[in-house]
N, C-alpha and C positions, 0 to 999 in steps of 0.2 A: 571221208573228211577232207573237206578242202584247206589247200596250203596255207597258213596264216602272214606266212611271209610278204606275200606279193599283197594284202591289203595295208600295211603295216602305215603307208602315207595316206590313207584315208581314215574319213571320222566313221564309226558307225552308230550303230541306235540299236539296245538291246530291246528286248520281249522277254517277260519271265513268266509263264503258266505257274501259280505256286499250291503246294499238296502239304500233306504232311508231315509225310516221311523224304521224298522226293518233289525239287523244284525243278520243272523243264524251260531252259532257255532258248533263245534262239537272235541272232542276229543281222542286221540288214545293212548294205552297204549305204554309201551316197545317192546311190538312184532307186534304194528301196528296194533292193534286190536279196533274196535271202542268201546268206553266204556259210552261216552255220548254224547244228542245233547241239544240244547236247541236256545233259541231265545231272543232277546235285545235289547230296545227303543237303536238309534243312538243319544244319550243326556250323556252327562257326570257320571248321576249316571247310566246308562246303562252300559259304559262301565267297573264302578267299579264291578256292578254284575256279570259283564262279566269273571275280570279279579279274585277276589273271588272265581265264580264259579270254572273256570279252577283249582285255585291252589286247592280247595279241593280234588280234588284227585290226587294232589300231586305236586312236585315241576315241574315247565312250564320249558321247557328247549328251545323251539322253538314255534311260531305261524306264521302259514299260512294266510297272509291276502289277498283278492281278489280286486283288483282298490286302491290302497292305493292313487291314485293321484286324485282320486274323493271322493266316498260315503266312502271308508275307510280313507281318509284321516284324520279324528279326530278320531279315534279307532288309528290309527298310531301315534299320536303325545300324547297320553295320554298312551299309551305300553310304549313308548319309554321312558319317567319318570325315568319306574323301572330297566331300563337297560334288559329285555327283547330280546331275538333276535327276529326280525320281517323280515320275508322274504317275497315276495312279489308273489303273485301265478298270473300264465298266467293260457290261457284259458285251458280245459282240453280237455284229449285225444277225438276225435269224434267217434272214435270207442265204447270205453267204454259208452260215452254218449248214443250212439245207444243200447248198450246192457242193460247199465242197467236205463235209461229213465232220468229225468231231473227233478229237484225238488230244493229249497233252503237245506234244511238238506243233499241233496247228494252231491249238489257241498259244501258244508261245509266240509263233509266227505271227498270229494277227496282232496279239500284244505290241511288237515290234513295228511292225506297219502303222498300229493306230501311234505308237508316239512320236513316230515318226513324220507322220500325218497332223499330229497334232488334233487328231479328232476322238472323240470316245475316251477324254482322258482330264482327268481335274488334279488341282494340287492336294497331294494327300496328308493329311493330321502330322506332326512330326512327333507325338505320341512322348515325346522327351522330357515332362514338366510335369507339374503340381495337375494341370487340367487330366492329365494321362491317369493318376491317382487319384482327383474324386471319382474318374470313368468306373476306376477300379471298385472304387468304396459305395460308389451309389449301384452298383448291379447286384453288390454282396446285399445292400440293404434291402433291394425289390426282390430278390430272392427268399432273402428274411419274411419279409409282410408276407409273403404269399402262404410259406411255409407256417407261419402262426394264423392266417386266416383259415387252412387247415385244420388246424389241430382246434382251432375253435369249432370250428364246421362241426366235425368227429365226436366231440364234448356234445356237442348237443343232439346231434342222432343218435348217444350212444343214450346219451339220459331220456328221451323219448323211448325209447324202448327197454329199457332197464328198468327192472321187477317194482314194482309200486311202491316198497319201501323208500328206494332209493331213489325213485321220481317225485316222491313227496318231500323227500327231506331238502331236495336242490331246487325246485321248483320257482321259488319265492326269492332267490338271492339273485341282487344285480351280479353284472360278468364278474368283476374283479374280485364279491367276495365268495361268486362259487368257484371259482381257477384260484383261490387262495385255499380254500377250504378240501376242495381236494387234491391239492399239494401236498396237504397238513395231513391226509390220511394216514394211516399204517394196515392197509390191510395183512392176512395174515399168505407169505407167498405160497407157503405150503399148502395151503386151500383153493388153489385156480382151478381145480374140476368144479366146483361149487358155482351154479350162475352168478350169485351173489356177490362172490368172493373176485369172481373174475373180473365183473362190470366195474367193481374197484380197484385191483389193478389197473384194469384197460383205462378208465377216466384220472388215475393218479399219475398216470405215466401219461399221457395230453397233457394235462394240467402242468406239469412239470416243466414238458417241451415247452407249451405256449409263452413261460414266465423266460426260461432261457433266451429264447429267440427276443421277448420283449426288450430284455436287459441287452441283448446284442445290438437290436437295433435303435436301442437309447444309447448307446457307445457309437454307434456308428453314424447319427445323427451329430453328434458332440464332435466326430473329426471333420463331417463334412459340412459343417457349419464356418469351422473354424480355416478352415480351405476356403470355402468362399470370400470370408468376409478377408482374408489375405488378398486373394486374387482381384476380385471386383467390391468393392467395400460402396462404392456409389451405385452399384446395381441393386442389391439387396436396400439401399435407403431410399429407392422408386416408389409408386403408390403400387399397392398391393403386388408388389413381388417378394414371396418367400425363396425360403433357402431352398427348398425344395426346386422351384421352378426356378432359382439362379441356375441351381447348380447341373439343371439339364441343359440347358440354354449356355453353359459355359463350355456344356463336352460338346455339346455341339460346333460351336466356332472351332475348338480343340486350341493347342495349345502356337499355332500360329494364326491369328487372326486375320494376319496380311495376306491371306491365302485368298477371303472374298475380297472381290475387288470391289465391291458400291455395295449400299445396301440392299439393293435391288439382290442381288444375287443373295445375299442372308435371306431375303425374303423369300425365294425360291427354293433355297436350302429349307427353309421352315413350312415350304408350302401355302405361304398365304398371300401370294399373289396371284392375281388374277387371270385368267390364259385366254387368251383371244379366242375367241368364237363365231365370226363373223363370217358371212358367206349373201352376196348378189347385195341387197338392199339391207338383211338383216346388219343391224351391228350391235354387238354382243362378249359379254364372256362369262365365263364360265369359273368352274370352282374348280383352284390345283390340290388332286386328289393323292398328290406326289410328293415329294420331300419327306423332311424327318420326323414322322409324324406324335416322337415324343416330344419336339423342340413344336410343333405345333398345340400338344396338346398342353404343353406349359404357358403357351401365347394364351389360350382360351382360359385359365384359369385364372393368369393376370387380368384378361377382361370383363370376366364375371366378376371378379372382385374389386374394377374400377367402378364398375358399373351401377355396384351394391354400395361405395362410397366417397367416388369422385364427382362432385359437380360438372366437370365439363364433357368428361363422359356419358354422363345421365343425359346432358344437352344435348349433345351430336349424337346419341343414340335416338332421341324423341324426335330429334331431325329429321334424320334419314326413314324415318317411319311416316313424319307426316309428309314425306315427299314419293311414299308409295312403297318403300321397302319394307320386306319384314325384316323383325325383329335381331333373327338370327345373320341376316344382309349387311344389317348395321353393327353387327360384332363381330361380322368380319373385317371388314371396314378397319375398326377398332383394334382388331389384331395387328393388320399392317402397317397400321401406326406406333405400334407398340416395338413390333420389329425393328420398325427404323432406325426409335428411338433407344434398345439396345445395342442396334449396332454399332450408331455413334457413340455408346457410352463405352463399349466395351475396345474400342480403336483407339478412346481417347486414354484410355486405363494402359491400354498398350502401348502406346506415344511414351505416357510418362513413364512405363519401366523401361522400357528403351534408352531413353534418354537418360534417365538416372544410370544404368548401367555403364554406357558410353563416359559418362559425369565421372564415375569412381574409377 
């Protein structure tokens, strides 16, 4: 362990590799030089020894944290206290990895290097806000749907092959009033060796789940409605954007928007611009296969439903078509306008709580 003493008049730059039980840091002087490593329960006094450690050898000017949106995420909200800059590190080079092999202390190390560098590293979500809380309330809900698309799945192979009785009797009823209907059953429990008897437990108990989970996520729609239209109330009154598709589009930016700098870079975050492709005479690009591709898939559902009932949509889509593009060319198109135009609503939404804050 080297002396912390003799760094004590320099700045340095941490690295934090983060786990779940255990976070590996490590430290780099002025010239980039690694000076220390060390290791840290993911518990609150961990991170104090953590953030201790560092300054003893000297004033922290920057740290590199690894998944700040997971296992670093409380290492990020307990930095962020001391007004710390906290940058947020992607994966590292594969080359380097190949060379010099893979360990917690070494991606700590590189952690350290890249923030120091300034390369491999973006400003991370500060996860502190109302936006932090739909993140929360919209992954319970896609969890929900999935789980009730289930149990509806279940319901109908189980009636597809359930005794003819019982295929005749449900056959004819739309969804809502066979999943009401057998809700309503009572088979009898003490008869489950019985085929019969079983197929109506099995289907009463789906039927049951799918109406829970529905009711959950009509509860969970009603907060996360009510979150948006707080947070961005001019976004959700745009032409065909739903709450659904604000409110992915709002975890995406997260809860400091001043993080992207232009819209250009939201556009990239969202994957809908366009990536150069160009090589001798050719000039070209190509489609970005990258970014957050729920915040993109929330762009294309805004555009299908400009599409379906905006006139100048409908225009600049028949445009681009009779100018050689297909169809789908001109909705992309379409997306990145759509982009734009969130990101300056959603900057300007943030100006004015800003300012009202500063105001009071």
């Amino acid at each position: 362990m080297n002396n912390p003493s003799s760094f004590n008049h320099q700045g340095i730059v941490g690295g934090v590799d983060t786990h779940k039980n255990l976070h590996f840091a490590a430290i780099v002087d002025a010239y980039d030089r690694v000076l220390a490593s060390n290791s840290f329960p993911t518990r609150r006094h961990g991170y104090k020894s953590m953030l201790n450690w560092m300054q003893s050898f000297g004033e922290v000017k920057r740290i590199g944290v690894e998944c700040t949106g997971t296992y670093g995420a409380g290492l990020l909200r307990y930095l962020q206290q001391f007004g710390i800059e906290i940058l947020e590190v992607t994966a590292p080079d594969k080359i380097d990895r190949r060379k010099r092999g893979k360990d917690d202390t070494i991606d700590a190390e590189n952690a350290a290097h890249a923030a120091f560098a300034g390369i491999r590293t973006v400003t991370p979500k500060t996860r502190d806000g109302m936006v932090e809380s739909l993140r929360v309330l919209k992954v319970c809900r896609k969890t929900a749907i999935v789980a009730r698309r289930i149990a509806l799945q279940m319901i109908q192979m189980n009636i597809i092959s359930a005794p003819e009785a019982i295929r005749e009797l449900l056959c004819t009823m739309t969804r809502m009033q066979l999943i009401r209907t057998l809700a309503a059953w009572r088979p009898d429990l003490s008869g489950y060796r019985d085929i019969s008897t079983a197929y109506k437990i099995a289907l009463k108990s789906l039927a049951r789940r799918y109406l829970e989970l529905h009711d959950e996520i009509v509860d969970l729609d009603a907060m996360i409605s009510v979150i948006v239209d707080e947070l961005a109330p001019e976004l959700v009154a745009g032409k065909a954007i739903g709450y659904e598709s604000a409110a992915q589009l709002l975890i995406t930016v997260g809860d400091n928007p001043e993080r992207l700098k232009s819209e250009a870079s939201f556009a990239a975050l969202c994957g809908v611009n366009p990536i150069p492709a160009s090589s001798g005479k050719i000039n070209r690009h190509r489609l970005n296969r990258g970014g957050d591709r729920a915040a993109n898939s929330a762009l294309h559902i805004i555009a299908i439903g400009r599409l379906r009932t905006d006139a100048r949509t409908k225009e600049h889509v028949e445009k681009r078509v009779t100018q050689g593009h297909t169809k789908l060319e001109a909705l992309r198109c379409v997306k990145r306008y759509i982009a734009r135009e969130v990101y300056y609503t959603l900057r300007k939404r943030n100006n004015f709580i800003n300012s009202t804050q500063i105001a009071t």
